[in-house]
C-alpha positions as CSV (number, residue, x, y, z in Angstrom):
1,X,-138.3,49.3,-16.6
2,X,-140.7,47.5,-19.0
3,X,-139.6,47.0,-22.4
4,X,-140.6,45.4,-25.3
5,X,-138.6,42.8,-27.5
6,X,-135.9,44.1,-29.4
7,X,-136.7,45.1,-33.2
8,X,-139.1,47.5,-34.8
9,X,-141.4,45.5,-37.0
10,X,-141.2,42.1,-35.0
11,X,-143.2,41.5,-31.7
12,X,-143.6,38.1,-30.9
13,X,-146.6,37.3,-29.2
14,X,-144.6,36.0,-25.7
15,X,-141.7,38.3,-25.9
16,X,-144.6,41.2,-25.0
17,X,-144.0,43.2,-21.6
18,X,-145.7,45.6,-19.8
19,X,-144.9,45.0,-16.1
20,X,-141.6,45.6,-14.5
21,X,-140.0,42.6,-13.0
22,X,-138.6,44.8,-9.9
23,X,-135.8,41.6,-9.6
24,X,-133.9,43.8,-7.1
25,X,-137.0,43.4,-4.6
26,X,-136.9,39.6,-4.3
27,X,-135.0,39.3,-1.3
28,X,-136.6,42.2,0.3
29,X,-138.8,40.1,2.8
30,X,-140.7,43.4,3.8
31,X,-141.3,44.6,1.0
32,X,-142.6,42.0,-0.6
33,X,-145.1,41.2,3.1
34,X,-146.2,44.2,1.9
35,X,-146.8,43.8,-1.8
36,X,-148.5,40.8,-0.9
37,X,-151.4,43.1,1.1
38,X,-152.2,44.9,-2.0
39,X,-151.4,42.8,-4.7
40,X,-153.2,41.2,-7.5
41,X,-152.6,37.6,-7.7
42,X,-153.9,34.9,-10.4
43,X,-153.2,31.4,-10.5
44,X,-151.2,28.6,-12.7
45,X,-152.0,24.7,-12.7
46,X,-149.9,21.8,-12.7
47,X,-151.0,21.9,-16.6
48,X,-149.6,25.1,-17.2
49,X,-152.7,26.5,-17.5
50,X,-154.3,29.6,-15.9
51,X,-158.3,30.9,-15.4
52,X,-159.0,33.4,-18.4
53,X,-161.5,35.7,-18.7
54,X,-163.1,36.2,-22.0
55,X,-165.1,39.2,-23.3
56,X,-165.5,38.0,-27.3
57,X,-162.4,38.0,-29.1
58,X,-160.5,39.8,-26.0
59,X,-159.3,38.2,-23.3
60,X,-157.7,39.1,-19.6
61,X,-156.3,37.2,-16.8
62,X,-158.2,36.5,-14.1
63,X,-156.7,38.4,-11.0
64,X,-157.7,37.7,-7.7
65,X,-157.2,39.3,-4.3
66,X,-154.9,36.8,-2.2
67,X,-157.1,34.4,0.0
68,X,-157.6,34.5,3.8
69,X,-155.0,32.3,5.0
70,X,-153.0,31.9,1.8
71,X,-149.2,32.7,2.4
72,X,-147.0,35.1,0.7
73,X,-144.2,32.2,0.5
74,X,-145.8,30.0,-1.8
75,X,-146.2,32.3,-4.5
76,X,-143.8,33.4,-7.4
77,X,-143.3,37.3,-6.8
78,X,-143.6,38.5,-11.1
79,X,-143.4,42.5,-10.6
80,X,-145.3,45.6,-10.6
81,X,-147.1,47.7,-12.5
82,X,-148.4,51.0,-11.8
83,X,-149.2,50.7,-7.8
84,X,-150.1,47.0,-7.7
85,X,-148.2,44.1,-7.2
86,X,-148.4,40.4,-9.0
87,X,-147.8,37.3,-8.0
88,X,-148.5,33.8,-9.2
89,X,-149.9,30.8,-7.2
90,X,-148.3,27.4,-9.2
91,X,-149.9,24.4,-8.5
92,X,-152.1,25.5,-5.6
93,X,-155.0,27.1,-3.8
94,X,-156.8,27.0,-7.4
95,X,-160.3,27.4,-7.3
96,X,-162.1,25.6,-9.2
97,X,-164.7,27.7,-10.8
98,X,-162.8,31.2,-10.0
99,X,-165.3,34.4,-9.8
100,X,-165.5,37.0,-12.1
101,X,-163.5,40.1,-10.8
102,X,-164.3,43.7,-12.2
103,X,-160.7,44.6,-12.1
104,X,-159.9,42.4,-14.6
105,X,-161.8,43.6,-17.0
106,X,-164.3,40.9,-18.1
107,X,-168.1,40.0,-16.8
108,X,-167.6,36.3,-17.0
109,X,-166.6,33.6,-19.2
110,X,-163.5,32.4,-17.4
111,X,-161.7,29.8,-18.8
112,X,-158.8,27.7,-17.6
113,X,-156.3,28.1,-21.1
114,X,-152.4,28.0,-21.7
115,X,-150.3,30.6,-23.3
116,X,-150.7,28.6,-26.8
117,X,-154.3,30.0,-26.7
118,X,-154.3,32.9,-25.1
119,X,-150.7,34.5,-25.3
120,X,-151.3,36.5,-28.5
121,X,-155.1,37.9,-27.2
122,X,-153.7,38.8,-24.1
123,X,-152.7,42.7,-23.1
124,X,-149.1,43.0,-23.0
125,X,-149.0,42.9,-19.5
126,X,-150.6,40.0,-19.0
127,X,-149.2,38.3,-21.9
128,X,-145.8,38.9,-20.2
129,X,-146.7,38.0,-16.5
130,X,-148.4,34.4,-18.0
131,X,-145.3,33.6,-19.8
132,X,-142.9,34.1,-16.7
133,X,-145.6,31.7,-14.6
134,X,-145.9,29.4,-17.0
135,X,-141.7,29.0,-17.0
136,X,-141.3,29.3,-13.7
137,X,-143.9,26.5,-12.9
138,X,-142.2,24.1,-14.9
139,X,-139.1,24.8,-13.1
140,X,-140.6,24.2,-9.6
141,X,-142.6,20.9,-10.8
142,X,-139.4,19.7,-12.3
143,X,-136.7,20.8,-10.1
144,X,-137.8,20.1,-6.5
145,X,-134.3,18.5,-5.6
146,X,-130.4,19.5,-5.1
147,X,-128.7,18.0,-8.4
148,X,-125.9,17.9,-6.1
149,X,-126.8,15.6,-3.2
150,X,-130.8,15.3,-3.8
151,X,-131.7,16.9,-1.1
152,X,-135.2,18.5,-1.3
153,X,-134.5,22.2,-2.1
154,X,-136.7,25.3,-0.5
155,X,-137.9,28.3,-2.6
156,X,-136.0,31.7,-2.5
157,X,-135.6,34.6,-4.2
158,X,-140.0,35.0,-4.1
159,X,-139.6,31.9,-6.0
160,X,-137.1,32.5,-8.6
161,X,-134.4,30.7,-7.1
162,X,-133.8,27.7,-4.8
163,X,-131.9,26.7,-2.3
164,X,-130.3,23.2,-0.5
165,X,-130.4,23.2,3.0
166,X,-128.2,20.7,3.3
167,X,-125.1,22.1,1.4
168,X,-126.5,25.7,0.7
169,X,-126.1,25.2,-2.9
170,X,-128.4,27.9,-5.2
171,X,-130.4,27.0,-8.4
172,X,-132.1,28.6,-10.2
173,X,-134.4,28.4,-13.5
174,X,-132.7,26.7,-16.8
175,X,-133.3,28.5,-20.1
176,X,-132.4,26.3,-23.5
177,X,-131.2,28.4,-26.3
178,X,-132.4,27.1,-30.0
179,X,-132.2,29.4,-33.1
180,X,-135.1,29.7,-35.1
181,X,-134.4,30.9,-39.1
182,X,-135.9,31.8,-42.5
183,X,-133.4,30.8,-44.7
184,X,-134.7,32.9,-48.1
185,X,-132.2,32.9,-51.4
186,X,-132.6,37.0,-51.5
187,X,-135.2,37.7,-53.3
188,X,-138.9,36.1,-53.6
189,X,-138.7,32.6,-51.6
190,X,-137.8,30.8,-48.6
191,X,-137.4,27.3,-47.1
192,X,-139.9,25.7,-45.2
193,X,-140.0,22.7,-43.5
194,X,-142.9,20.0,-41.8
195,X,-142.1,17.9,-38.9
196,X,-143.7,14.5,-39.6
197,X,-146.3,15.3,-36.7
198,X,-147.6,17.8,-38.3
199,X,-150.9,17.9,-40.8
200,X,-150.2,18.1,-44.4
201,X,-150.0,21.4,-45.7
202,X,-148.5,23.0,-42.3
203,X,-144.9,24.3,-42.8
204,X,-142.7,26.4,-40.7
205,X,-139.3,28.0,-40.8
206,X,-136.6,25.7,-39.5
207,X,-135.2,25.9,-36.3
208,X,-133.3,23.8,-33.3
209,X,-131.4,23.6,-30.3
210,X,-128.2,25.8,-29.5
211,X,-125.2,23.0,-28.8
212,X,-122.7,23.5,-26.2
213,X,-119.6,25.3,-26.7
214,X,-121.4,26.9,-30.0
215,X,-122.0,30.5,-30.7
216,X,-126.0,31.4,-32.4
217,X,-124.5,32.6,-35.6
218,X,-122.7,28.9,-35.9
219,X,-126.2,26.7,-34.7
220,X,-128.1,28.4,-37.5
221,X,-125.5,27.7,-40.0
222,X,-125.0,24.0,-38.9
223,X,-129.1,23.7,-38.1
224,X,-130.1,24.6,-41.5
225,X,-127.5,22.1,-42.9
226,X,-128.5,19.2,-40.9
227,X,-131.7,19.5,-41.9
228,X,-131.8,20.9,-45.5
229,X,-128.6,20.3,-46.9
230,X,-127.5,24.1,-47.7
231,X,-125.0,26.7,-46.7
232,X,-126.1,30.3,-45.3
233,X,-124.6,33.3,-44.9
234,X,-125.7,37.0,-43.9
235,X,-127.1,35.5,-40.9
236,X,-128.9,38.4,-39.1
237,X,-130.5,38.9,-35.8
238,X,-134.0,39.9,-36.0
239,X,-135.8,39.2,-32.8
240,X,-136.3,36.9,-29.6
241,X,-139.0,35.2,-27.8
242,X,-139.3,33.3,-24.4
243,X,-140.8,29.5,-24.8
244,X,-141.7,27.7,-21.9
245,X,-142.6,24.8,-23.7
246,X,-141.0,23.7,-21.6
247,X,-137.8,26.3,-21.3
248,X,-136.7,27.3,-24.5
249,X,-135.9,30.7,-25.4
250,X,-136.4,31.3,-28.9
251,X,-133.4,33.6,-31.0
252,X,-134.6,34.8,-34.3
253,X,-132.6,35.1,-37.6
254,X,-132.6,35.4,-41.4
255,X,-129.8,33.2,-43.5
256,X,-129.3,33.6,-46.9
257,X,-129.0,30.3,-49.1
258,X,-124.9,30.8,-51.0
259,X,-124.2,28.1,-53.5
260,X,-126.7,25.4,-54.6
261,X,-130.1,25.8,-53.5
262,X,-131.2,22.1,-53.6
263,X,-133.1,21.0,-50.7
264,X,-131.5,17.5,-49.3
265,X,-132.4,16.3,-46.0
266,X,-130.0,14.7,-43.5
267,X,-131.6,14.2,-40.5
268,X,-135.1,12.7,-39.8
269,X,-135.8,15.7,-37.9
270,X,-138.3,16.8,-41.1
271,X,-140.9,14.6,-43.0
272,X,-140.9,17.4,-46.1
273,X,-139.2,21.0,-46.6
274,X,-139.3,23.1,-50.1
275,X,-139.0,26.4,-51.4
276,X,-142.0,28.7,-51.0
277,X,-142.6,31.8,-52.5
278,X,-143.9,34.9,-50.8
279,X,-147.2,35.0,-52.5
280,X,-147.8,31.5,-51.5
281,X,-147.1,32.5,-47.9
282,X,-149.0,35.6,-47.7
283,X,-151.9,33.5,-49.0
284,X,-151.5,31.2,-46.7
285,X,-151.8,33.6,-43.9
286,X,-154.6,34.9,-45.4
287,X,-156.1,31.7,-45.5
288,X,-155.8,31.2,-42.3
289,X,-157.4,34.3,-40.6
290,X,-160.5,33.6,-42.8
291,X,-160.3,30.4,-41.1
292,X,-160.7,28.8,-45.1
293,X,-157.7,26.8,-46.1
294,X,-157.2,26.0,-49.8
295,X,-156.8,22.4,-50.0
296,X,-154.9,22.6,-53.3
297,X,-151.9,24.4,-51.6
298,X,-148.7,23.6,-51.1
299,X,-148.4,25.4,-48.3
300,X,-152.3,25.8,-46.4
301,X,-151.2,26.1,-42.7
302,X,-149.0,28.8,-41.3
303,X,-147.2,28.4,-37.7
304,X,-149.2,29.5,-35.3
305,X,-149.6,33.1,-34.1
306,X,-148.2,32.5,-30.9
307,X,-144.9,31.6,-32.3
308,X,-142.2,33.9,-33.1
309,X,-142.2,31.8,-36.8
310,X,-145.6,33.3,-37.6
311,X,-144.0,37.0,-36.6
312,X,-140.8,36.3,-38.9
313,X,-142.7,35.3,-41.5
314,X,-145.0,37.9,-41.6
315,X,-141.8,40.8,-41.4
316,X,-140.7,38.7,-44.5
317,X,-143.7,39.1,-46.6
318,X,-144.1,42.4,-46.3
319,X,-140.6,43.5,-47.6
């Protein structure tokens, strides 16, 4: 059934879902002939990005009917919801200048976007069936051989798995753990941290990769100090969020700083990380919907909305 990320107050923007996934049906070849008849179907380019249709500040995806001639095998089956059927063309049959179509809920105005941009205006549903296109198209682009004998590998499982012909080995898509944390001392501030790519004045909550063998509770603990130089505890779950960027799922937490709370990087992972108090984030944020930044901040940039950071942080502030 659909179902929404875990958590009462925190929604990421790409952990939204409205459509169920019906995995179960994948291998029903007809059923999914079927599906395929009455389905909606929108498409997903080699950049990862997909036609948009925008109506001011809302926007939908822009569904299509499958083409004359178009097969059923190369698309990525995503689910259903209500009585229709979605499916994903990666890296083909994309028109160029797609036509508007009334049943998705716009006049005109399509654009060609990635999730960065339109994830958090997106309906649930579409927010959620983007995301699993967007993943599973940097699979197939990436993974079109047997890492066993490098053989080239044929789609099953509607396009969620593969297979080698050659020695019948199954793959299927890789997801890469990292823990993402606000590490706050317990009352009015938190750490925050710019990567040297980034503009001045744009900070985030720290984060990195899960390492083998190593448990989520123990990556945020050794994450933060790598990169900070402290020791957390009360390291709590909060939320999670898929990031195909290019297959990373996001894992959410809160750390409390225990013992000295001077900042001393280790790593060269961060140009610049300091304490920041709530007030300074919530005007920050503020900031940034008006579109204004102060340029005498510390802090004028939050993460952006599509991130789970910007949905963390604003749980935090409002506690």
């Amino acid at each position: 059934m659909p179902a929404r990320a875990p958590g009462p107050d925190i929604v990421p923007a790409l952990a939204r879902l409205d459509h169920d996934r019906q995995a179960y049906r994948r291998r029903d070849e007809q059923w999914l002939d079927h599906a395929w008849t009455r389905s909606r179907v929108f498409d997903v380019r080699a950049d990862a990005t997909a036609p948009v249709a925008w109506r001011g500040d809302e926007a939908a995806l822009q569904l299509r009917r499958p083409a004359d001639g178009e097969r059923r095998q190369d698309a990525v089956f995503l689910g259903t919801a209500g009585e229709e059927a979605f499916f994903a063309v990666i890296e083909g049959n994309q028109p160029a200048d797609p036509a508007p179509d009334p049943g998705s809920g716009s006049a005109g105005g399509v654009r060609w976007v990635g999730l960065r941009e339109a994830g958090p205006v997106l309906s649930d549903r579409d927010a959620g069936l983007l995301t699993a296109a967007v993943a599973l198209g940097h699979w197939r682009r990436t993974h079109r051989h047997c890492p066993r004998c490098g053989t080239a590998t044929e789609p099953v499982d509607a396009g969620w798995g593969s297979r080698c012909p050659r020695d019948g080995s199954l793959h299927f898509p890789r997801t890469d753990a990292a823990v993402i944390m606000l590490v706050h001392d317990g009352g009015e501030r938190c750490v925050l941290g710019r990567q040297a790519s980034w503009p001045d004045g744009r900070f985030s909550i720290l984060a990195g990769f899960v390492e083998a063998g190593e448990s989520l509770e123990a990556a945020v603990a050794r994450e933060v100090d790598e990169e900070v130089g402290l020791a957390v505890t009360d390291v709590t779950y909060l939320a999670s969020q898929p990031w195909p960027f290019p297959a990373s799922l996001m894992v959410g937490f809160t750390a409390r700083v225990t013992g000295s709370q001077v900042i001393a990087r280790r790593d060269d992972e961060l140009a610049e990380a300091d304490w920041f108090t709530k007030a300074e984030v919530r005007a920050a944020a503020e900031a940034g919907e008006r579109g204004v930044p102060d340029p005498s901040a510390r802090l004028r940039m939050s993460p952006f909305t599509v991130s789970i950071a910007a949905a963390i942080l604003r749980d935090w502030i409002t506690r």
